[in-house]
N, CA, C and O atoms as CSV, one atom per row, in Angstrom:
chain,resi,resn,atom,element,x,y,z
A,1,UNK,N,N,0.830,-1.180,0.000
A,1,UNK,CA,C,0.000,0.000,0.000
A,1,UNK,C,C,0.880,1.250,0.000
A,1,UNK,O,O,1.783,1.312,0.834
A,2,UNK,N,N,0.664,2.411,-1.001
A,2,UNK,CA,C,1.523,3.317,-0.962
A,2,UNK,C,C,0.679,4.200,-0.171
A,2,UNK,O,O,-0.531,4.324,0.023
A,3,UNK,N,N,2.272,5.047,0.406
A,3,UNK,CA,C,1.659,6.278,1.359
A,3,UNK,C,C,1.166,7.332,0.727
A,3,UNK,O,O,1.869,7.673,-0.224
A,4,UNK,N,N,0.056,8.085,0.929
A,4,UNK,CA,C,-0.473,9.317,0.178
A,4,UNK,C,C,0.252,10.555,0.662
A,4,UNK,O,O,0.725,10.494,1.797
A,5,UNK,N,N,0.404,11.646,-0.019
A,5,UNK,CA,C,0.760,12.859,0.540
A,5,UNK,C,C,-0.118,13.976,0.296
A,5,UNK,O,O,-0.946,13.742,-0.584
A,6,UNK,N,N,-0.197,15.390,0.940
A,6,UNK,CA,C,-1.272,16.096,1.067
A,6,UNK,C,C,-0.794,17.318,0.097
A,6,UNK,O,O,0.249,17.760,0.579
A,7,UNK,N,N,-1.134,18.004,-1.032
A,7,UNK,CA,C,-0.964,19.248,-1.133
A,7,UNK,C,C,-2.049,20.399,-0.884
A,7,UNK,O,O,-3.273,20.280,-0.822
A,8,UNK,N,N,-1.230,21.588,-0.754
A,8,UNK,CA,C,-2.388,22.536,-0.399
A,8,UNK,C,C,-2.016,24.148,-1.590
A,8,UNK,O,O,-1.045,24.714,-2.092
A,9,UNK,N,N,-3.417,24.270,-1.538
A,9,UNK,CA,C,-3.434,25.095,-2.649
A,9,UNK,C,C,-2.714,26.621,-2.398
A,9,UNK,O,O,-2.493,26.979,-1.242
A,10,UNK,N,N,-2.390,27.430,-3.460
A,10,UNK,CA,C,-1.028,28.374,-2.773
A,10,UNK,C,C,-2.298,29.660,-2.609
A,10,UNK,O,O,-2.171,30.681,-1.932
A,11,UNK,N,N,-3.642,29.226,-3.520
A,11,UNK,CA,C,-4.591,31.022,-3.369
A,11,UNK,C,C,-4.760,30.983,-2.493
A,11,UNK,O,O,-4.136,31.615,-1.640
A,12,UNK,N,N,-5.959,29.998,-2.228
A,12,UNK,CA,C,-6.889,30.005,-0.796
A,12,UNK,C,C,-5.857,29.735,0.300
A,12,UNK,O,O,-5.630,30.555,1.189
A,13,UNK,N,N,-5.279,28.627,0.209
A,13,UNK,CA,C,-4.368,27.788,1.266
A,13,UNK,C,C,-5.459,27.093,2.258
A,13,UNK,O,O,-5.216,26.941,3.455
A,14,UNK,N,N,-6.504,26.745,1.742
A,14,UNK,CA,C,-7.560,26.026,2.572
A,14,UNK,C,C,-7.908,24.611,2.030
A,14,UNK,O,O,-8.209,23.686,2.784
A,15,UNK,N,N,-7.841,24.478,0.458
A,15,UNK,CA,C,-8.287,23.294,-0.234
A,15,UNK,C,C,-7.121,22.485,-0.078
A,15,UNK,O,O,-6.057,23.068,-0.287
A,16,UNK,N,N,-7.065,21.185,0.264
A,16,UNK,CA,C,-6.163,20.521,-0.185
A,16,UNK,C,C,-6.186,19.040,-0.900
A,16,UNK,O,O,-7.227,18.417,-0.690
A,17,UNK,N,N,-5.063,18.287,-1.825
A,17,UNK,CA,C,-5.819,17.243,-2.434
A,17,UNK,C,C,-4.813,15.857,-1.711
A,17,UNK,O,O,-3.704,16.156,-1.269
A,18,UNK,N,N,-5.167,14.750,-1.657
A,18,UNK,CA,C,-4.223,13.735,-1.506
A,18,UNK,C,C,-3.962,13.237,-2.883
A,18,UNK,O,O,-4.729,13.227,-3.846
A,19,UNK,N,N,-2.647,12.798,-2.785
A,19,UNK,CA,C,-1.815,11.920,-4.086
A,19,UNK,C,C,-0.973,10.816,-3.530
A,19,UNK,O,O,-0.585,10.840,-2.362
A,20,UNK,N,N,-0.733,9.998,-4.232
A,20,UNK,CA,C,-0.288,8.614,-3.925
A,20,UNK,C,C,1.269,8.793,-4.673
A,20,UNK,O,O,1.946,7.901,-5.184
A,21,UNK,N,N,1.525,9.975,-4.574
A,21,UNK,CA,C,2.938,10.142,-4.758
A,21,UNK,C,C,3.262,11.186,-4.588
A,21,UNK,O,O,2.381,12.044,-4.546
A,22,UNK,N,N,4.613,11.561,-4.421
A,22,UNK,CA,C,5.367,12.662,-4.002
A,22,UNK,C,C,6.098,13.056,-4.741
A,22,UNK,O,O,7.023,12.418,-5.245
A,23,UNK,N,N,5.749,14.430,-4.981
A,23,UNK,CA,C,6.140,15.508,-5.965
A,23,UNK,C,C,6.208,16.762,-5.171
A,23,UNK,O,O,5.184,16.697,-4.490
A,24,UNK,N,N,6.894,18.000,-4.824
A,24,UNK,CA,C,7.175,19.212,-4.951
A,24,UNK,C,C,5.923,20.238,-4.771
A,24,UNK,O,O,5.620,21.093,-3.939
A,25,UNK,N,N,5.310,19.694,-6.043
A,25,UNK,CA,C,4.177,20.674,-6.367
A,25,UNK,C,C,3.063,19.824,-7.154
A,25,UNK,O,O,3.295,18.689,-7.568
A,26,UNK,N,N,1.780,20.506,-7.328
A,26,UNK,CA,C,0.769,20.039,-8.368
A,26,UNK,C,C,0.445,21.574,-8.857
A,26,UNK,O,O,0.791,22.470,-8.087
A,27,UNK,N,N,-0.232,21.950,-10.156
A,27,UNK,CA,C,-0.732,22.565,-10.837
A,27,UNK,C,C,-2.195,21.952,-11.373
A,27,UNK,O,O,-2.411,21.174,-12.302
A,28,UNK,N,N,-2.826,22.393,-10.733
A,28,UNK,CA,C,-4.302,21.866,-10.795
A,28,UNK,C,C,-5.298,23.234,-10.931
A,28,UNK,O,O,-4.878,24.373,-11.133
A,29,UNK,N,N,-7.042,22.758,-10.737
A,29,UNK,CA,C,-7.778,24.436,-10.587
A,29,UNK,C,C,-8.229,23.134,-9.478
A,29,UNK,O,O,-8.424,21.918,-9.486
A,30,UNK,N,N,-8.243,24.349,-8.516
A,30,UNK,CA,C,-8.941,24.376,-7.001
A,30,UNK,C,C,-10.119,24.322,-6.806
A,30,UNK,O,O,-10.679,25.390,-6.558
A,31,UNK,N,N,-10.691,23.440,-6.832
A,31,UNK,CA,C,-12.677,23.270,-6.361
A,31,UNK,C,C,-12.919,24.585,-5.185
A,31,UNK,O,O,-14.048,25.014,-4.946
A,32,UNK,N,N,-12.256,24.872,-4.830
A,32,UNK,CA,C,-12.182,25.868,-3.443
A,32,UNK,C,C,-12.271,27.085,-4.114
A,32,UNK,O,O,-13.373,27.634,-4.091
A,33,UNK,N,N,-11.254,27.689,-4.773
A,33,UNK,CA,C,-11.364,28.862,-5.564
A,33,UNK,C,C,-11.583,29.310,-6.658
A,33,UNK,O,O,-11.731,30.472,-7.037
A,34,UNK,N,N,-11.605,28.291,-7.221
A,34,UNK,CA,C,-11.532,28.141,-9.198
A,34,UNK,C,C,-10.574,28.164,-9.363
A,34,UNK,O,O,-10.437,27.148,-10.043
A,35,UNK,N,N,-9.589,28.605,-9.263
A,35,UNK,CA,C,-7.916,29.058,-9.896
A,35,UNK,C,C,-7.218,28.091,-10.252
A,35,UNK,O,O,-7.347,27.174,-9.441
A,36,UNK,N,N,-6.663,27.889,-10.922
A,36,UNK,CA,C,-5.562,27.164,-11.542
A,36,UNK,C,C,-4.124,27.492,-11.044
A,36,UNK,O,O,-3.373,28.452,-11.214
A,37,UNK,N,N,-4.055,26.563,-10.504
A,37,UNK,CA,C,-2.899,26.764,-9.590
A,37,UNK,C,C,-2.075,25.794,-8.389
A,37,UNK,O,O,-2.373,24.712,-7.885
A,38,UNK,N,N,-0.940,26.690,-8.198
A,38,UNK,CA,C,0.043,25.572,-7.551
A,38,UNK,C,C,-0.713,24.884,-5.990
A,38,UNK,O,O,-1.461,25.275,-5.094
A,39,UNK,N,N,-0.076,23.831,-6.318
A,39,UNK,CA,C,-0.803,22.895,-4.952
A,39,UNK,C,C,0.734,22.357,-4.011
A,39,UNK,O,O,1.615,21.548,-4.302
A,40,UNK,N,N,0.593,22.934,-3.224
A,40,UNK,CA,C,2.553,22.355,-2.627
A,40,UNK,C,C,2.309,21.606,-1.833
A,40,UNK,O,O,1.272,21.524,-1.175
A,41,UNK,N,N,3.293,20.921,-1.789
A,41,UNK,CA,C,3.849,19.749,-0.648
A,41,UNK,C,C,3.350,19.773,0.267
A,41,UNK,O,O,3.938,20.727,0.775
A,42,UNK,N,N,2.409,19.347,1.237
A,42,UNK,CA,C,1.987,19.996,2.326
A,42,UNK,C,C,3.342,20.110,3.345
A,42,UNK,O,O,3.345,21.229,3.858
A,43,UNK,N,N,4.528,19.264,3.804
A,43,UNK,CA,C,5.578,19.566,4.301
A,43,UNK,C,C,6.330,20.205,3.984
A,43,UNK,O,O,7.291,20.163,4.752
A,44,UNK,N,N,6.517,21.217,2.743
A,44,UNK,CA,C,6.699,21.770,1.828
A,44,UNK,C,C,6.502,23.389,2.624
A,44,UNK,O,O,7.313,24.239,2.993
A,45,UNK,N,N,5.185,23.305,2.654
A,45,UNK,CA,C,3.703,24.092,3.427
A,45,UNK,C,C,4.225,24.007,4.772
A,45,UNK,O,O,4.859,25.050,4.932
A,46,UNK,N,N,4.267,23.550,5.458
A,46,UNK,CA,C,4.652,23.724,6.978
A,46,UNK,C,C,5.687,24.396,7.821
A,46,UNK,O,O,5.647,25.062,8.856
A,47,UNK,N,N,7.000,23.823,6.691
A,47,UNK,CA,C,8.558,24.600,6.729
A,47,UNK,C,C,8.303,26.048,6.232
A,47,UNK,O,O,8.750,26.860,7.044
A,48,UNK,N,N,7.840,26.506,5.368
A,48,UNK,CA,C,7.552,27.352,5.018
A,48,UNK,C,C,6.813,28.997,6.212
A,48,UNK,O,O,7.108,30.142,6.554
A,49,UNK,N,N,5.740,27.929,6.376
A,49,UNK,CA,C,4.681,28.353,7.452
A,49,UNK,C,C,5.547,28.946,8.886
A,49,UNK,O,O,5.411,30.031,9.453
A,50,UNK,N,N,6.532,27.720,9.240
A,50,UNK,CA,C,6.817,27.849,10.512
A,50,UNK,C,C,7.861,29.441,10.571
A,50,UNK,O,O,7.996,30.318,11.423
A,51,UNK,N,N,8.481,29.194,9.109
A,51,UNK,CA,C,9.986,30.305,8.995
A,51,UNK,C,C,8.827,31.798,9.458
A,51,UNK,O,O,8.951,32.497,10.464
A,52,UNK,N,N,7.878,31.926,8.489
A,52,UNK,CA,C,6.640,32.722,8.277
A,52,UNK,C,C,6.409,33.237,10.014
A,52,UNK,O,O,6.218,34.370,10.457
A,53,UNK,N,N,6.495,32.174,10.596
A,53,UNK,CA,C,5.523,32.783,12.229
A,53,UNK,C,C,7.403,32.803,13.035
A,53,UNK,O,O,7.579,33.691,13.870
A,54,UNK,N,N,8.183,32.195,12.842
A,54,UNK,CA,C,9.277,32.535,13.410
A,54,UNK,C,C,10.616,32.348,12.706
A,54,UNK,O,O,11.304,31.330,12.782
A,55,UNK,N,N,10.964,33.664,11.876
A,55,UNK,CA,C,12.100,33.526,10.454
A,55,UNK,C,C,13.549,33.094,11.720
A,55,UNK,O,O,13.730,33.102,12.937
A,56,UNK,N,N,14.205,32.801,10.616
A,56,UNK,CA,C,15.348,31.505,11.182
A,56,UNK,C,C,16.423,33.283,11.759
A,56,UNK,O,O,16.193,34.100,10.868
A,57,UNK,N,N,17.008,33.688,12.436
A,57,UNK,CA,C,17.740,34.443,12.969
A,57,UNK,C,C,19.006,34.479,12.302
A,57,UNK,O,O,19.528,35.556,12.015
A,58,UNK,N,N,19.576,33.293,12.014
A,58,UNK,CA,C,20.678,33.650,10.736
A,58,UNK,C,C,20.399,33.949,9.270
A,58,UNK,O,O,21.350,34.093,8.502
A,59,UNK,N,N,19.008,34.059,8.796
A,59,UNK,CA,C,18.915,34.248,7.752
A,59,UNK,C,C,17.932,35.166,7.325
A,59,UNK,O,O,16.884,34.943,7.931
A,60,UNK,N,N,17.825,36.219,6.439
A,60,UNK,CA,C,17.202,37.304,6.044
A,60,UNK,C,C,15.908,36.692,5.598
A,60,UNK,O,O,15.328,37.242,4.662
A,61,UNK,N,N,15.464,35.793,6.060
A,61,UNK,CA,C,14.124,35.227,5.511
A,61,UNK,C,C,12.969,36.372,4.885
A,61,UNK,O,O,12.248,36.221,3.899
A,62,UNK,N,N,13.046,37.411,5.695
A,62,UNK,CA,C,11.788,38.697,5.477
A,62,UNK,C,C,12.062,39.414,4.042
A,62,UNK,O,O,11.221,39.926,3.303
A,63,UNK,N,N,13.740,39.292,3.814
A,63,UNK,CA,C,14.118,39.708,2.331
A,63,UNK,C,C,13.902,39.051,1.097
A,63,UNK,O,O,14.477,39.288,0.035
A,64,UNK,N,N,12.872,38.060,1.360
A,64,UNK,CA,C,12.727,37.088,0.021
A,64,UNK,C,C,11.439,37.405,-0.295
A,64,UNK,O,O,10.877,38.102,0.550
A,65,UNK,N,N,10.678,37.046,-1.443
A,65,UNK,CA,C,9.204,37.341,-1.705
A,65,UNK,C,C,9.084,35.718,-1.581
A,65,UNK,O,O,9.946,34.855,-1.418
A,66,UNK,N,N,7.550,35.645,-1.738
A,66,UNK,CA,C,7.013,34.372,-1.519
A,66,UNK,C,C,7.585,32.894,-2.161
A,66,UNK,O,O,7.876,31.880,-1.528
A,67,UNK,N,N,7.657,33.169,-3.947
A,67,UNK,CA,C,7.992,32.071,-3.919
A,67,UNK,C,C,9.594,32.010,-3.765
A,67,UNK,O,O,9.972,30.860,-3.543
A,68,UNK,N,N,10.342,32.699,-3.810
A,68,UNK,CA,C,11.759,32.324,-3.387
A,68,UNK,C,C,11.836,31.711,-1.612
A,68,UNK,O,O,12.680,30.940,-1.154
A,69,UNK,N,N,10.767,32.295,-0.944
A,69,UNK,CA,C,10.660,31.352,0.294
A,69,UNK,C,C,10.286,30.198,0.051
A,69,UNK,O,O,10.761,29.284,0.725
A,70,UNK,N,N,9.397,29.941,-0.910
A,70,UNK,CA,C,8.761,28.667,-0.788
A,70,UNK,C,C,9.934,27.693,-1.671
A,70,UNK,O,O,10.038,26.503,-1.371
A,71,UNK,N,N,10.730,28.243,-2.687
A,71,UNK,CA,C,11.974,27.142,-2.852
A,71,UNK,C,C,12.801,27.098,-1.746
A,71,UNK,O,O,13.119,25.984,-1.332
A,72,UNK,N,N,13.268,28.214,-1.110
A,72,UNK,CA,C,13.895,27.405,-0.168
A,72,UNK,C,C,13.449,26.513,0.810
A,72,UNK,O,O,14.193,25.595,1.155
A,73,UNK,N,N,12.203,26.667,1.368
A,73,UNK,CA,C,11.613,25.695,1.937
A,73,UNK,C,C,11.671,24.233,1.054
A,73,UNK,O,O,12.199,23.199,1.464
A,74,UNK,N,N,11.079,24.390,-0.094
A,74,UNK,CA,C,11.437,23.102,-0.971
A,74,UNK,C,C,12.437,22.447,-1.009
A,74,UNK,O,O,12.445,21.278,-1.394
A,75,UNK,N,N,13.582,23.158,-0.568
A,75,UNK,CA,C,15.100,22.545,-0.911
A,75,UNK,C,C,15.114,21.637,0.432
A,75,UNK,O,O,15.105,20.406,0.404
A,76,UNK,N,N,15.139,22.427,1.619
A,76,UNK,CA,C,15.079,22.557,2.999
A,76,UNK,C,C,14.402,21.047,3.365
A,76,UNK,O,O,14.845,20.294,4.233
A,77,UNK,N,N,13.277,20.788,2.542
A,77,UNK,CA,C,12.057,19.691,3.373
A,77,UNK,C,C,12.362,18.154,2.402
A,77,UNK,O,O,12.111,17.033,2.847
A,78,UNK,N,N,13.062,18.478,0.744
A,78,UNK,CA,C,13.164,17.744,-0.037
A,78,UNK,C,C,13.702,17.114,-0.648
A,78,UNK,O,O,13.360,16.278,-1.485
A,79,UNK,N,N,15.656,17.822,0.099
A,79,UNK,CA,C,16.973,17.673,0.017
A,79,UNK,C,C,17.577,17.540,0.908
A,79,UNK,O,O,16.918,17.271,1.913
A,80,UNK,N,N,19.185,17.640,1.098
A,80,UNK,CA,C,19.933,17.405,2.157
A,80,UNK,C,C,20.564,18.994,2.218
A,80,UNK,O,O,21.688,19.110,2.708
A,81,UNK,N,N,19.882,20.189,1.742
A,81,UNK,CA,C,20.573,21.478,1.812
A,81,UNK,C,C,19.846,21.697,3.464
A,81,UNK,O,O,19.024,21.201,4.234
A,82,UNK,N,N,20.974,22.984,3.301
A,82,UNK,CA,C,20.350,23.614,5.419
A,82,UNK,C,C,20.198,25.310,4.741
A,82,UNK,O,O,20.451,25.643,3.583
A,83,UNK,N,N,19.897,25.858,5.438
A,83,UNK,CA,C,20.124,27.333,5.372
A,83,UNK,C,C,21.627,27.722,5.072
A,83,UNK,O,O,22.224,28.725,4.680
A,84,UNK,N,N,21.810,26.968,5.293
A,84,UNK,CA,C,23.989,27.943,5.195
A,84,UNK,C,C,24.036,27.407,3.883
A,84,UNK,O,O,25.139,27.578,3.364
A,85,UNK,N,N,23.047,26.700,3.034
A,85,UNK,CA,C,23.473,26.282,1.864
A,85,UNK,C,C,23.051,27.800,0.884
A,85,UNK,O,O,23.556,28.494,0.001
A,86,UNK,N,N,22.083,27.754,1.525
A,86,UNK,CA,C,21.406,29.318,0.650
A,86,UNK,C,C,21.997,30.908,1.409
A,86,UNK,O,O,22.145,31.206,2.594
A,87,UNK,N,N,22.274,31.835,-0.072
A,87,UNK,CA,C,22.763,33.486,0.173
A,87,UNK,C,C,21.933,33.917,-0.531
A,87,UNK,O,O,21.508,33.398,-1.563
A,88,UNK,N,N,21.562,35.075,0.029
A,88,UNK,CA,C,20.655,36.290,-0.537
A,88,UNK,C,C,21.668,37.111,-0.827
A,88,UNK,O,O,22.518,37.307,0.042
A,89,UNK,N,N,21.757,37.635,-1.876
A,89,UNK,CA,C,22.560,38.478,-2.797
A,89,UNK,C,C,21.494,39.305,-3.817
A,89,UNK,O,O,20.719,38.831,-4.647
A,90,UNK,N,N,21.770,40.877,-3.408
A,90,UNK,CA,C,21.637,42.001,-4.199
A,90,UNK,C,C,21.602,41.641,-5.670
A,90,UNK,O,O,22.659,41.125,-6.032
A,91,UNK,N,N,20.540,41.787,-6.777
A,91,UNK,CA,C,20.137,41.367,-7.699
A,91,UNK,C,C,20.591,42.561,-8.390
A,91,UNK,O,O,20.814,42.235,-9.556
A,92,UNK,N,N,20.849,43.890,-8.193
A,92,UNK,CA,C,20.768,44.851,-8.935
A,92,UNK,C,C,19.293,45.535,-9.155
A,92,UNK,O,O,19.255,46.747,-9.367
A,93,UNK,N,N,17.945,44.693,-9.101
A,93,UNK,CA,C,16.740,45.136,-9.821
A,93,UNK,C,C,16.364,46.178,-8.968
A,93,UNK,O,O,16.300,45.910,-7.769
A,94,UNK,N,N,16.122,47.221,-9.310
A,94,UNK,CA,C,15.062,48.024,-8.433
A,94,UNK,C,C,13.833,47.708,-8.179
A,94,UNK,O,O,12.933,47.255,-8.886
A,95,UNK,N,N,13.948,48.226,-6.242
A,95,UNK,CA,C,12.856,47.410,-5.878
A,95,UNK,C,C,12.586,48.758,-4.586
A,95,UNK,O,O,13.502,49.495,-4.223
A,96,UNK,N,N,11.218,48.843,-4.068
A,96,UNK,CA,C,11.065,49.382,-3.156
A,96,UNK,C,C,11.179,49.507,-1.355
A,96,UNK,O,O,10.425,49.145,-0.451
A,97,UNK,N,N,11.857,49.861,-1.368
A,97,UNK,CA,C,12.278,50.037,0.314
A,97,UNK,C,C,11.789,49.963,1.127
A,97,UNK,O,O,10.993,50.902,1.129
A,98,UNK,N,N,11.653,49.248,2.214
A,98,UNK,CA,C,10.701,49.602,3.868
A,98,UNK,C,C,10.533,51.074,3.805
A,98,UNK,O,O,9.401,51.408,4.154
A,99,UNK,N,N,11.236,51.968,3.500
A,99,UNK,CA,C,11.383,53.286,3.687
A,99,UNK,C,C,10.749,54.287,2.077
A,99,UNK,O,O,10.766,55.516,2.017
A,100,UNK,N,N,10.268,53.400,0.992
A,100,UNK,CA,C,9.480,53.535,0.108
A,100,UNK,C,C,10.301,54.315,-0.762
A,100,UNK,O,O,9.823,55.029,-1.643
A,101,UNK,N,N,11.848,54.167,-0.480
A,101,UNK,CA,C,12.945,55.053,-1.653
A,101,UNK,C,C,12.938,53.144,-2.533
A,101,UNK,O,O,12.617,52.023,-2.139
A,102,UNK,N,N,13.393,53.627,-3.616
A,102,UNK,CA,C,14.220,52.539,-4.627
A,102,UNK,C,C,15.309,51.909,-3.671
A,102,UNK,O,O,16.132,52.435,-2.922
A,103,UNK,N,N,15.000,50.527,-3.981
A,103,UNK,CA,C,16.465,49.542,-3.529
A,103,UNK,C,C,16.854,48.856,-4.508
A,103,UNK,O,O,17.093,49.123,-5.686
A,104,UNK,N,N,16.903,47.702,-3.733
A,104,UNK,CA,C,17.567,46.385,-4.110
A,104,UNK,C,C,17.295,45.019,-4.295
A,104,UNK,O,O,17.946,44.345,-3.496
A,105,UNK,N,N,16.168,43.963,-5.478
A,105,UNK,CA,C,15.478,43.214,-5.274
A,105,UNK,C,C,16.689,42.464,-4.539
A,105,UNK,O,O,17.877,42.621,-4.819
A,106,UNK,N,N,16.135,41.559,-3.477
A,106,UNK,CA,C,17.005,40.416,-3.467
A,106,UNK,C,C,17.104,38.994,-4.197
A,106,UNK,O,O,16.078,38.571,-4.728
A,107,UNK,N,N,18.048,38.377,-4.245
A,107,UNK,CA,C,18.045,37.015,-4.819
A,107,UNK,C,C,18.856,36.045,-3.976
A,107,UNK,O,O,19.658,36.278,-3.072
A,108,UNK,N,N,18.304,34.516,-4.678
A,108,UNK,CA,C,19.205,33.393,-3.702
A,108,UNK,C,C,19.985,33.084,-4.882
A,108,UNK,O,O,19.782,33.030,-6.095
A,109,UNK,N,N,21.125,32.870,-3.943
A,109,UNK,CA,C,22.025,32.029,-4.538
A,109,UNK,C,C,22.665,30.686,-4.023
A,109,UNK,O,O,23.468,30.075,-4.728
């Protein structure tokens, strides 16, 4: 008997589907919202969640937008990488400031 795994949808974050295999992600439309859209890992979803309610202290977690959090969480829940595997490095792009002047998008590397 194979084990099922849970994904959850990235609009609502309320629908979720079981699958009898493990993948990363699904791209489905959501009975919940209509949307067509990503369905993640639910452990995927959790690592994610937890950085979200308490970001890791060595790492600029608040400087990433969503889905660059959610790959590193992916790496984090789905690989043998840690945080010291991932750097946020200055992209060059202009981007807007806590302070609402032009910055600096960030990126991982």
């Amino acid at each position: 008997m194979s084990r099922t795994r849970t994904y959850r949808c990235l609009n609502c974050l309320e629908h979720t589907v079981s699958r009898e295999f493990d993948t990363s992600h699904l791209s489905v439309t959501c009975p919940n919202c209509d949307s067509f859209e990503r369905f993640v890992n639910e452990a995927v979803y959790q690592r994610f969640q937890s950085f979200e309610e308490s970001p890791p202290p060595e790492f600029e977690w608040n400087r990433l937008d969503k889905m660059e959090k959610l790959v590193v969480a992916e790496r984090l829940v789905r690989s043998t990488k840690t945080l010291a595997d991932f750097e946020i490095v200055d992209s060059g792009a202009p981007d807007e400031g806590a302070d609402g002047e032009p910055g600096e998008s960030p990126a991982l590397k």
